[in-house]
PASEBA-1860 file (N, C-alpha, C; in nm, 3 decimals):
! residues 86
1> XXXXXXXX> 6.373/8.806/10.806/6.505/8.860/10.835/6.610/8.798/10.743 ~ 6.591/8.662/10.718/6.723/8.617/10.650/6.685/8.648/10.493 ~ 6.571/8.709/10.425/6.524/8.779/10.365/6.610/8.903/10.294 ~ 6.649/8.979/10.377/6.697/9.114/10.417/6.861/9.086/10.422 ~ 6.877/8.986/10.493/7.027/8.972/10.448/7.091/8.900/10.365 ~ 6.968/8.827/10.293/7.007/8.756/10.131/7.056/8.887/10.061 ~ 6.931/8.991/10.075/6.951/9.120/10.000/7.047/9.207/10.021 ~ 7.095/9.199/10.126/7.222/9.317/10.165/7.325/9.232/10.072
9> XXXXXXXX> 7.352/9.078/10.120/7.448/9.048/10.029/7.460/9.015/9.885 ~ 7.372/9.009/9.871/7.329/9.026/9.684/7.412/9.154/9.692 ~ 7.348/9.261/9.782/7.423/9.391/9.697/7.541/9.438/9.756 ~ 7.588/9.377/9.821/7.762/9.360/9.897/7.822/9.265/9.746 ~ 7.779/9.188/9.719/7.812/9.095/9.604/7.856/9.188/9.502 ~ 7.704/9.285/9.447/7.733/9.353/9.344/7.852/9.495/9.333 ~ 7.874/9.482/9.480/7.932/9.611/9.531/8.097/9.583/9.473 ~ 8.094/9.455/9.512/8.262/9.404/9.440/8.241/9.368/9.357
17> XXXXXXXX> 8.113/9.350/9.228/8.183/9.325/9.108/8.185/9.456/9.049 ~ 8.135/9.580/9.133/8.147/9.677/9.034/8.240/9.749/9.094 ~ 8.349/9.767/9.184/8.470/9.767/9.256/8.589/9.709/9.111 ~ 8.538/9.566/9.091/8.677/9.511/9.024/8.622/9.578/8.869 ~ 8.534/9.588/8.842/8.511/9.651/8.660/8.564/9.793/8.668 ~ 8.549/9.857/8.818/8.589/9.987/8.815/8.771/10.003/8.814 ~ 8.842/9.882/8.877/8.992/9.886/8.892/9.011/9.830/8.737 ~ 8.938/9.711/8.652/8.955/9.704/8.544/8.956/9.817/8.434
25> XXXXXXXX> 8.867/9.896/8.479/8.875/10.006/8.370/9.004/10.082/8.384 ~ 9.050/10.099/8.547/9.159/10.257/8.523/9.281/10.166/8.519 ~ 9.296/10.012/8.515/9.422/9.943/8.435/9.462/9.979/8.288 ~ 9.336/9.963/8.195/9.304/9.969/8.048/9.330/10.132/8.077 ~ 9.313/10.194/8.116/9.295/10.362/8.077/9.442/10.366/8.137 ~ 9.512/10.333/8.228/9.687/10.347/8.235/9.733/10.283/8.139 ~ 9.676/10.181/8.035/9.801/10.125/7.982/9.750/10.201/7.808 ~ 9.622/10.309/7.802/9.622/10.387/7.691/9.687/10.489/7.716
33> XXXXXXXX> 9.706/10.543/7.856/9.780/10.694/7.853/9.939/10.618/7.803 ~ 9.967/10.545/7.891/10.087/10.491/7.864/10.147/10.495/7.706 ~ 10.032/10.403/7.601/10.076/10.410/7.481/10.093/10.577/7.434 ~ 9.929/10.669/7.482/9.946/10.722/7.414/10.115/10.850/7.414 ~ 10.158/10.846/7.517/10.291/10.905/7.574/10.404/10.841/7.490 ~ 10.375/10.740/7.477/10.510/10.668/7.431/10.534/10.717/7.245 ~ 10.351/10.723/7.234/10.361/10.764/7.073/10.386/10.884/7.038 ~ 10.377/10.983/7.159/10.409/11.158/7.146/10.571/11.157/7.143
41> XXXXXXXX> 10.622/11.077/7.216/10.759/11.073/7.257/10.830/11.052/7.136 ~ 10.814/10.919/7.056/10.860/10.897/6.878/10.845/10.978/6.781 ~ 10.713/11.010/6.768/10.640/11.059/6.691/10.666/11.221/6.644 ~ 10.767/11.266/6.573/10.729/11.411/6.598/10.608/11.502/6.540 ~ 10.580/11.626/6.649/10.474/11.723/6.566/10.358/11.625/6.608 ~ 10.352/11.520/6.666/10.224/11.421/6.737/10.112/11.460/6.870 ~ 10.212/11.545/6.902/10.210/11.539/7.076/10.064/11.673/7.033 ~ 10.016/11.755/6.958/9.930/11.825/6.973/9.791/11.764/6.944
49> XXXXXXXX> 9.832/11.666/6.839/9.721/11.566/6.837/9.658/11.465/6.924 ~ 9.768/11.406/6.989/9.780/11.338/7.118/9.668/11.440/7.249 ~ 9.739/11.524/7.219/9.673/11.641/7.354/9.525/11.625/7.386 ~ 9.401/11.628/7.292/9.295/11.603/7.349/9.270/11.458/7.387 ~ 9.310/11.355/7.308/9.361/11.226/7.387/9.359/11.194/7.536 ~ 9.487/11.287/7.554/9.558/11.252/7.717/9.432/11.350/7.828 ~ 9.410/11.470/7.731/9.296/11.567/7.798/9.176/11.431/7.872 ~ 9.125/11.338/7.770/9.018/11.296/7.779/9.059/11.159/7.905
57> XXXXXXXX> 9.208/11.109/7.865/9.190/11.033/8.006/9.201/11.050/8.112 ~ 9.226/11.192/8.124/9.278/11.220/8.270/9.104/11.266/8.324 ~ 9.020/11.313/8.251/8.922/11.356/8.250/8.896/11.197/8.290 ~ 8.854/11.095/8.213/8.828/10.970/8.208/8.882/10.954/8.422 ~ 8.977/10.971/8.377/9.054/10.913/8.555/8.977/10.999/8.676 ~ 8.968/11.073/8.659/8.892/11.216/8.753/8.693/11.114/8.808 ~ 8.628/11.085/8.650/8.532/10.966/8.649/8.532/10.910/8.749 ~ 8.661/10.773/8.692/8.669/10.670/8.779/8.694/10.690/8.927
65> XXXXXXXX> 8.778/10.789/9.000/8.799/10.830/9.082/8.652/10.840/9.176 ~ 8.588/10.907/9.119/8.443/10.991/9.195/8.367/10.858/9.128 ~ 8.349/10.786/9.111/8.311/10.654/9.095/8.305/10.542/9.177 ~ 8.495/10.558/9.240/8.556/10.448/9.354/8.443/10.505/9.477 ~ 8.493/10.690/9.520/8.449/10.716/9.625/8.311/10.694/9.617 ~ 8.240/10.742/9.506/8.065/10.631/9.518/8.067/10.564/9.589 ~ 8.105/10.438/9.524/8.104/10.337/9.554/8.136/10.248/9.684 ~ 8.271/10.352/9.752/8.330/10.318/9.841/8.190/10.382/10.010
73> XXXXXXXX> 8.135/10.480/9.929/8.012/10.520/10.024/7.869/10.419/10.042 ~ 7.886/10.373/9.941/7.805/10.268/9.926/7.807/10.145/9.995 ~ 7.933/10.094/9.984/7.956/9.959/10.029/7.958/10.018/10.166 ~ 7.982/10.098/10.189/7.977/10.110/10.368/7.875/10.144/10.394 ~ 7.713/10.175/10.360/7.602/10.114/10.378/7.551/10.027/10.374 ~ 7.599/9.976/10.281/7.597/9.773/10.233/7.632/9.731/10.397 ~ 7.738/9.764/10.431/7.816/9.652/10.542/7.741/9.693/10.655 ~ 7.707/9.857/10.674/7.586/9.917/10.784/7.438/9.782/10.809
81> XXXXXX> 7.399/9.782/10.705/7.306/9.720/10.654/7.330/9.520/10.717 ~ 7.403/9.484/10.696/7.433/9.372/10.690/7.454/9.318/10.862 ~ 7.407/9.219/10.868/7.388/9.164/11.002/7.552/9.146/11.109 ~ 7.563/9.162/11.208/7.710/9.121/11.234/7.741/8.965/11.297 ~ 7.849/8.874/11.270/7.895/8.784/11.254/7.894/8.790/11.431 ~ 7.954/8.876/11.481/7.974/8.893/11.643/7.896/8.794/11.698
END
């Protein structure tokens, strides 16, 4: 038994490090839309080039999104799984 709940929390463990790589990524992907907006904004005649750019992070964000909810289905089998403290 304590077998089984080494293993649930190994993967409760892994469940938040791939939780925080997943909030790490859509930080880095807000602070590229960010630039890339700021460079359409200066830039003239930019913004069409820019366009598949911004296409691809929002696409990128849509990912991460259906990624969290994975994940977020997951860890709530993880915690199903896991013995209670009670």
């Amino acid at each position: 038994m304590a077998r089984l709940s080494q293993r649930n929390t190994s993967r409760r463990d892994r469940v938040e490090e791939v939780s925080f790589a997943l909030g790490s990524l859509r930080s880095h992907l807000d602070v590229v839309e960010l630039r890339l907006r700021q460079i359409t904004g200066r830039v003239p005649g930019i913004a069409s080039l820019a366009q598949p750019a911004l296409d691809s992070v929002a696409s990128m964000r849509l990912a991460l999104s259906r990624a969290r909810r994975a994940l977020t289905l997951l860890a709530q089998d993880v915690d199903k799984a896991l013995p209670s403290l009670d």
